[in-house]
ZALUMSE-135183 format. One line per field, with one value per residue (C-alpha): residue in one letter; z, y, x. Coordinates in nm, 3 decimals, always signed. Example, Ala and Ser with C-alpha at 12.3 -4.5 7.8 and 13.67 -1.06 7.14 Angstrom:
2
res A,S $
zz +0.780,+0.714 $
yy -0.450,-0.106 $
xx +1.230,+1.367 $
//
This chain:
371
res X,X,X,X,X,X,X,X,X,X,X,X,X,X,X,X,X,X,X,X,X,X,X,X,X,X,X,X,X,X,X,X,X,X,X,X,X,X,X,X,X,X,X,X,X,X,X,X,X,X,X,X,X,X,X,X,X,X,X,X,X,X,X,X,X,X,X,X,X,X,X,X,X,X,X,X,X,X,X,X,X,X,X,X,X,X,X,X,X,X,X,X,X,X,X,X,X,X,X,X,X,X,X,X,X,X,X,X,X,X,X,X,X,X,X,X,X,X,X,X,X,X,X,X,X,X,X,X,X,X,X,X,X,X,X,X,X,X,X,X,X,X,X,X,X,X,X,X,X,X,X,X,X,X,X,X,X,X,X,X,X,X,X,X,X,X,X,X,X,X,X,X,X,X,X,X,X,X,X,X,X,X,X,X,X,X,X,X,X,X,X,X,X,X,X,X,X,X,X,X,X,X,X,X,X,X,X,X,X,X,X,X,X,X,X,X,X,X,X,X,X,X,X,X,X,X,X,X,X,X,X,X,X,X,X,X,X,X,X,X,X,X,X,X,X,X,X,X,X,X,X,X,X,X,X,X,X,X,X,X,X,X,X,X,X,X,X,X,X,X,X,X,X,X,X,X,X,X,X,X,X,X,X,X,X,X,X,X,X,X,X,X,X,X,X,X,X,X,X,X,X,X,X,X,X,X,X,X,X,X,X,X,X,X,X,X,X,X,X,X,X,X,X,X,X,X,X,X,X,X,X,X,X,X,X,X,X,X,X,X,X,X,X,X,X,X,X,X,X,X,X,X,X,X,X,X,X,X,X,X,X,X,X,X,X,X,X,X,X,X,X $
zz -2.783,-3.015,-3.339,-3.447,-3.801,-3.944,-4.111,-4.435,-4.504,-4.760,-5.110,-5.141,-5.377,-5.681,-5.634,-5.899,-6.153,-6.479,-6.482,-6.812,-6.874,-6.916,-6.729,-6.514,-6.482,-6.339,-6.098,-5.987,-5.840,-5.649,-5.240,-5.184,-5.065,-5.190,-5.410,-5.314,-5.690,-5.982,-6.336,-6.625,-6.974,-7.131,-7.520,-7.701,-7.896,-8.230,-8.451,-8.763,-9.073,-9.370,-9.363,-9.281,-9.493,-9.466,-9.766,-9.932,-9.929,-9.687,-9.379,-9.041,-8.800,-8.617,-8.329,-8.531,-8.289,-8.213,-7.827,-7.940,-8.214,-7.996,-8.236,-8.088,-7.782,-7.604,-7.642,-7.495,-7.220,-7.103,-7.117,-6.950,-6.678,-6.610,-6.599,-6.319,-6.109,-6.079,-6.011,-5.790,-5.547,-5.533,-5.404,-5.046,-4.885,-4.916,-5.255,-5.593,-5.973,-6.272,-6.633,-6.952,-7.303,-7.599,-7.709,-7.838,-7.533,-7.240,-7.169,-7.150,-6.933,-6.699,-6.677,-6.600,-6.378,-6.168,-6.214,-6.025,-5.735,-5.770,-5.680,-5.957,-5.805,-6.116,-6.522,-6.597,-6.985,-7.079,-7.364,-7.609,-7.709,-8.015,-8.117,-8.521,-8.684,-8.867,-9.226,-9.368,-9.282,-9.220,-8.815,-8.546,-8.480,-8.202,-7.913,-7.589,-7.382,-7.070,-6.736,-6.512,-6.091,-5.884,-5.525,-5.446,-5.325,-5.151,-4.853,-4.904,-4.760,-5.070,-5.111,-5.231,-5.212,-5.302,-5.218,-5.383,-5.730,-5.627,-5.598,-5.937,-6.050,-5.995,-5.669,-5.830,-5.754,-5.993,-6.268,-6.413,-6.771,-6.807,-7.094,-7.175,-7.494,-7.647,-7.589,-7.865,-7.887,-7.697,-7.475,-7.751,-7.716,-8.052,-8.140,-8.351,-8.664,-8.564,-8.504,-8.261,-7.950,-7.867,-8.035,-7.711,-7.510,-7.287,-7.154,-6.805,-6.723,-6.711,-6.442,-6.274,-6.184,-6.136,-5.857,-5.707,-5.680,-5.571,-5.369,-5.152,-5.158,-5.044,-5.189,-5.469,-5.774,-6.044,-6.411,-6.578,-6.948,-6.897,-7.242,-7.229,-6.844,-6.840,-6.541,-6.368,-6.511,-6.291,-6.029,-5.944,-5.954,-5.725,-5.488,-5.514,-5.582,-5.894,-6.073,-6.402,-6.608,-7.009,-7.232,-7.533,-7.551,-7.724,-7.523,-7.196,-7.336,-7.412,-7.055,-6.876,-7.033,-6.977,-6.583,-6.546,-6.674,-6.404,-6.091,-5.777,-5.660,-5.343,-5.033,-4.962,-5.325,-5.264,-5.008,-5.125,-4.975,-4.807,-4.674,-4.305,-4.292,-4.351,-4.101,-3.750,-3.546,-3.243,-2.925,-2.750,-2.435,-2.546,-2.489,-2.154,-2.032,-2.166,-2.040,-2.329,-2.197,-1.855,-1.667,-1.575,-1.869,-2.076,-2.431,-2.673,-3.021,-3.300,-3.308,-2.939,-2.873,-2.654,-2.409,-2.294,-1.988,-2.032,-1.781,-1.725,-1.905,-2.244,-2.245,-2.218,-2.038,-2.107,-1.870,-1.843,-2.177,-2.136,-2.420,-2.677,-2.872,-3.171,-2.935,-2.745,-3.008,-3.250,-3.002,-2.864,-3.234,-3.320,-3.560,-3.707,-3.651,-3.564,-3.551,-3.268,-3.340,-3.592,-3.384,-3.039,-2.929,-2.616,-2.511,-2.457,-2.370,-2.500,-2.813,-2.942,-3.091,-3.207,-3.044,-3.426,-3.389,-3.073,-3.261,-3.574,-3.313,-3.186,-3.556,-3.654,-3.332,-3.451,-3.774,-3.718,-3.745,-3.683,-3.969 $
yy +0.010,+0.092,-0.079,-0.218,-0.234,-0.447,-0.253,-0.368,-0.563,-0.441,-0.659,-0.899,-0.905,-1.128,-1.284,-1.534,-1.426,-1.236,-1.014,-0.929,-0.542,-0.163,-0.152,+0.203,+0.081,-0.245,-0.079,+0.171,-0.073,-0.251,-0.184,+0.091,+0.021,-0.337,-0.417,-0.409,-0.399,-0.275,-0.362,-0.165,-0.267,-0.021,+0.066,+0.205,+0.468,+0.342,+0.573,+0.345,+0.481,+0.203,-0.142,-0.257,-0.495,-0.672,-0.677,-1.024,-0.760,-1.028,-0.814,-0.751,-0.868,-0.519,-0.400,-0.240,-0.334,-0.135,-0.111,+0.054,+0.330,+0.681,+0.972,+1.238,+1.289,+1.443,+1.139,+0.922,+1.161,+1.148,+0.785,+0.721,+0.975,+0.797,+0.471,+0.626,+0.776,+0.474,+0.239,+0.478,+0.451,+0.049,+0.096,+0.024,+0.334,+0.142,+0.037,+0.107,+0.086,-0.006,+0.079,-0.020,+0.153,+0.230,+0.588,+0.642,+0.687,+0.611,+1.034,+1.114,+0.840,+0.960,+1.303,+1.178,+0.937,+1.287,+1.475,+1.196,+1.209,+0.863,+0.928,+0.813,+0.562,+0.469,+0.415,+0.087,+0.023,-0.339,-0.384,-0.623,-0.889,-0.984,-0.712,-0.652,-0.526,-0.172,-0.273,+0.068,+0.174,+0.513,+0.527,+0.317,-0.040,+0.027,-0.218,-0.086,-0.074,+0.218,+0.089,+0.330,+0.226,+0.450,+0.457,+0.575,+0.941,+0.995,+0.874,+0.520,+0.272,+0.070,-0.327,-0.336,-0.695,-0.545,-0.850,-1.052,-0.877,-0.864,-1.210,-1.281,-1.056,-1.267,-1.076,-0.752,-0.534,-0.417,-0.201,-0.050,-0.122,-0.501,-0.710,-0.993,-1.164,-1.100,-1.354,-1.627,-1.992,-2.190,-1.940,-1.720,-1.791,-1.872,-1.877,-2.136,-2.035,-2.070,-1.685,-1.483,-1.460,-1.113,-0.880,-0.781,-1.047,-0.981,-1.276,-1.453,-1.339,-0.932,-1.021,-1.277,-0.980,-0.712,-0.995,-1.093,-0.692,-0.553,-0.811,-1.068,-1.420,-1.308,-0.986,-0.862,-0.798,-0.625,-0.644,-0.375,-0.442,-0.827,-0.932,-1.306,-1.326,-1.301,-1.105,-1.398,-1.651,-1.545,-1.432,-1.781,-1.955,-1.692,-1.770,-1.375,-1.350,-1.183,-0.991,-0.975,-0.702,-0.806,-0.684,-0.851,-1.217,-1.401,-1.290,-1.360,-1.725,-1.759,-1.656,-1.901,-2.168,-2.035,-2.011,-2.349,-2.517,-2.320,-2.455,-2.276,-2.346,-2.467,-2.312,-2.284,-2.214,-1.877,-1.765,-1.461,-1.333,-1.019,-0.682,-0.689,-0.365,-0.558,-0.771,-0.757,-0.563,-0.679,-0.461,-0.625,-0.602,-0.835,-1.086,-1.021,-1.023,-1.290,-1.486,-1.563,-1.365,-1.309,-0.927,-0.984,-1.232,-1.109,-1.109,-1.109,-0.932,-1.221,-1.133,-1.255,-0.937,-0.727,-0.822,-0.621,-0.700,-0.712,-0.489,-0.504,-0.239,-0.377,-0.204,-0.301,-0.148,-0.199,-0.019,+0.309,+0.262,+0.237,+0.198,-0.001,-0.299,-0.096,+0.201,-0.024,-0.175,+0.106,+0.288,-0.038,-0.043,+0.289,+0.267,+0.565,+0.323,-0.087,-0.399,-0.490,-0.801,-0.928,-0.753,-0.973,-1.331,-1.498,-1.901,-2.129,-2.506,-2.384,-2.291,-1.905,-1.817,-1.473,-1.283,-1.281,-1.634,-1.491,-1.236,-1.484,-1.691,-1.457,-1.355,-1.681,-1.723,-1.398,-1.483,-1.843,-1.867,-2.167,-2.388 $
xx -1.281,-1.015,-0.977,-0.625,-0.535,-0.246,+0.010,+0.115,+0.423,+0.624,+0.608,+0.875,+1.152,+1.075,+1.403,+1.606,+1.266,+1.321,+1.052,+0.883,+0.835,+0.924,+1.252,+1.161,+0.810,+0.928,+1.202,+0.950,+0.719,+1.000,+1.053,+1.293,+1.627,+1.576,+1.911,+2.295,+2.397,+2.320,+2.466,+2.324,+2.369,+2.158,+2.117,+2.396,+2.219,+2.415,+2.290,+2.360,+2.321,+2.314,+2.411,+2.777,+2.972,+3.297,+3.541,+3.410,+3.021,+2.878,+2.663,+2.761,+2.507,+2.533,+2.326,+1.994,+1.700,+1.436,+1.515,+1.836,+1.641,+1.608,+1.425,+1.678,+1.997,+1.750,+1.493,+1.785,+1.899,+1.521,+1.536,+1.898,+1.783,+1.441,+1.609,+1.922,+1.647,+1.477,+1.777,+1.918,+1.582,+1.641,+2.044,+2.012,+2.218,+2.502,+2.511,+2.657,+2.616,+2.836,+2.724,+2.868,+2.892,+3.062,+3.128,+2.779,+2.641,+2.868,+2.977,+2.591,+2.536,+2.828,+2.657,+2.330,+2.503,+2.657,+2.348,+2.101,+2.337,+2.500,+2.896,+3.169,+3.402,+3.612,+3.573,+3.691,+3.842,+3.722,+3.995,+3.900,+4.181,+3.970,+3.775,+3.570,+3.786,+3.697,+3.598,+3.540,+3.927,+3.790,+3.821,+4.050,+3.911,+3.706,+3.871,+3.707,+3.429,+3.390,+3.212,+3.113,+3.108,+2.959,+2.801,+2.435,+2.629,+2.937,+3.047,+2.851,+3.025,+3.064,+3.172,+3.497,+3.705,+4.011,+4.199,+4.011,+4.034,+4.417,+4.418,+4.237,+4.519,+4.832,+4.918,+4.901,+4.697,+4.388,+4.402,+4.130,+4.217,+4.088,+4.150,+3.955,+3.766,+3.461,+3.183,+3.284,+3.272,+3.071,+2.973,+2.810,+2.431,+2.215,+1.858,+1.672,+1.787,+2.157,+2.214,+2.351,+2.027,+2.188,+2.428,+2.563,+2.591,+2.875,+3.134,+3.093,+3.453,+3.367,+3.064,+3.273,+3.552,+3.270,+3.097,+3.369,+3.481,+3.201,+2.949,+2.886,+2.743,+2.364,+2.369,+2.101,+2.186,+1.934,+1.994,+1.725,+1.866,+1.902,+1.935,+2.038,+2.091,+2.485,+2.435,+2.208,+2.447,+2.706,+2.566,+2.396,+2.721,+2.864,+2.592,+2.395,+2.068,+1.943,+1.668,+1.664,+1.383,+1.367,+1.112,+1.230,+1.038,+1.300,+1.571,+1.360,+1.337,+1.673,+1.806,+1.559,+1.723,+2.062,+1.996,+1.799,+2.140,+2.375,+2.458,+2.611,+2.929,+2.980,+3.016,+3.376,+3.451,+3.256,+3.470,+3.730,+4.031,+3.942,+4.113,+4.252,+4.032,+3.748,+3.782,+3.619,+3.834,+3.965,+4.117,+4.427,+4.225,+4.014,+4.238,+4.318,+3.919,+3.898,+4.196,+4.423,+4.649,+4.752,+4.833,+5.219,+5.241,+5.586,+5.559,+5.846,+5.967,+5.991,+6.306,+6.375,+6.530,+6.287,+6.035,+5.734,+5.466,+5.077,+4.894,+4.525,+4.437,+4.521,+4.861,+5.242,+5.506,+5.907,+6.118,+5.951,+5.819,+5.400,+5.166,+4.962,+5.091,+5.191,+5.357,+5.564,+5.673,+5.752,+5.959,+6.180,+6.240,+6.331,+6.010,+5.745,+5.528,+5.465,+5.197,+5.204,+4.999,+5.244,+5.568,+5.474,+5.479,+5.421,+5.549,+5.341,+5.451,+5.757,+5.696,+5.659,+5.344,+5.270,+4.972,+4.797,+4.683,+4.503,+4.310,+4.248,+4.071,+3.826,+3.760,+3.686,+3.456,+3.275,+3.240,+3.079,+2.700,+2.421,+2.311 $
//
């Protein structure tokens, strides 16, 4: 008799939870290959030496925490590369990081970034339009932020919504020098005693564009430094899931109540344009198996002035001319090159319809799933 013995399921992911802990500790007892994004908001490393003061002598409320006091560089390399090796064992294969910091830290963190095998994709300048102004005169105001994005290695196959950050953009496509506010107003968290509930709270509108850039609704996101839950903010009204690690209390407390007050937006207002690349490709001979198209059917230039016939095969031929869509129709026009699914038409019940709305219709057919 042989005995069977159940294998064990792998734990699952505490998801939409802030989890209370040692941020490596925490990652490293996650499943592997668990989390589609990562954004990192680690310590800064200030090294602040004295007090700050404006002119009028009244105090800056400047970042001087403990979770941002390191006893050396080499006591915050260890830590940066602990963190990065951890994170990096969550990315499913796919997946990809983006890491924010000032100048303290943010060229250390880009080596360590290298060194653990993650693959740089682009630094992104957050430009301040209202940033402190320098008080000492001694330096230039500091107006910047650097965010790292980088895939788990190179070659990973990466979300990108190009279009979508395009769109965001007025048409124009993305630059990766992005200016927006500091968190201010209303949107500037406080504690009980009226004060700021994190000194680096960042806005809603930097997550919203990395989101909507770089994921999916349904995709994980993990916050290890997740302060005041800006990053679960967002991502809940964006419809991804989130994990948030805090060891701070207070700030723990204050990002529960943030998130129990945010509600998702609805389906159709998740939806983002996306690249023709990224969408299910579909061959021409797809349409004739399938009958939307006949063999001997002609089809027509939108311009009316040349006609090609559909073989069985998928191709077209025009007087000795025999080839695919785009062929036919780059050498009838002269052309390097031609779509052929925006170049052809065919009639039907008299009217000309190009063969696009063909393909659009199988997409739309693929892309449809039960409730």
């Amino acid at each position: 008799m042989t005995t069977m013995t159940k294998a064990k399921s792998a734990p699952a992911l505490p998801l939409n939870t802030i989890i209370a802990g040692d941020c490596i500790e925490v990652m490293n007892s996650l499943p592997e290959a668990s989390v589609d994004l990562i954004f990192a908001d680690p310590p800064y490393n200030l090294q602040l030496k004295g007090d700050l003061h404006r002119p009028d002598n009244s105090q800056v409320d400047a970042v001087d925490d403990a979770w941002d006091q390191f006893a050396s560089f080499a006591a915050y390399d260890k830590f940066t590369h602990d963190w990065l090796k951890a994170a990096r064992r969550l990315l499913k294969p796919h997946g990809a990081i983006w890491v924010i910091g000032s100048y303290h830290n943010i060229f250390r963190v880009g080596a360590a970034l290298q060194d653990a095998g993650y693959w740089i994709l682009n630094d992104v300048i957050w430009r301040k339009s209202n940033p402190m102004p320098n008080f000492r005169g001694k330096r230039l105001t500091n107006a910047h932020e650097t965010m790292i994005w980088a895939s788990k290695s190179e070659g990973a196959k990466y979300t990108f919504n190009y279009e979508a950050l395009k769109s965001l953009n007025d048409g124009v496509q993305m630059r990766s020098d992005w200016v927006l506010p500091l968190c201010t107003g209303h949107e500037r968290l406080k504690d009980d005693k009226g004060d700021k509930a994190h000194p680096t709270q960042k806005p809603e509108s930097l997550l919203h564009r990395v989101l909507v850039g770089s994921t999916n609704p349904g995709d994980v996101i993990l916050d290890p430094f997740f302060g005041t839950g800006t990053t679960g903010a967002v991502a809940k009204m964006l419809g991804r899931d989130y994990i948030g690690i805090e060891r701070e209390a207070a700030y723990r407390v204050v990002a529960e109540k943030r998130l129990a007050s945010i509600r998702k937006f609805d389906r159709d207002a998740l939806q983002v344009s996306t690249s023709k690349r990224a969408e299910p490709r579909v061959p021409f001979g797809q349409l004739i198996e399938r009958g939307m198209l006949r063999p001997g059917e002609m089809l027509t230039s939108m311009n009316g002035k040349c006609a090609a016939k559909v073989r069985a095969d998928g191709t077209l031929v025009a007087d000795s001319i025999k080839g695919s869509i785009h062929q036919v129709g780059a050498h009838l026009e002269g052309a390097p090159s031609c779509n052929g699914w925006t170049y052809w038409c065919f009639k039907r019940e008299g009217k000309v319809v190009p063969i696009d709305v063909l393909r659009q219709q199988i997409r739309s057919e693929m892309e449809e799933r039960p409730n």
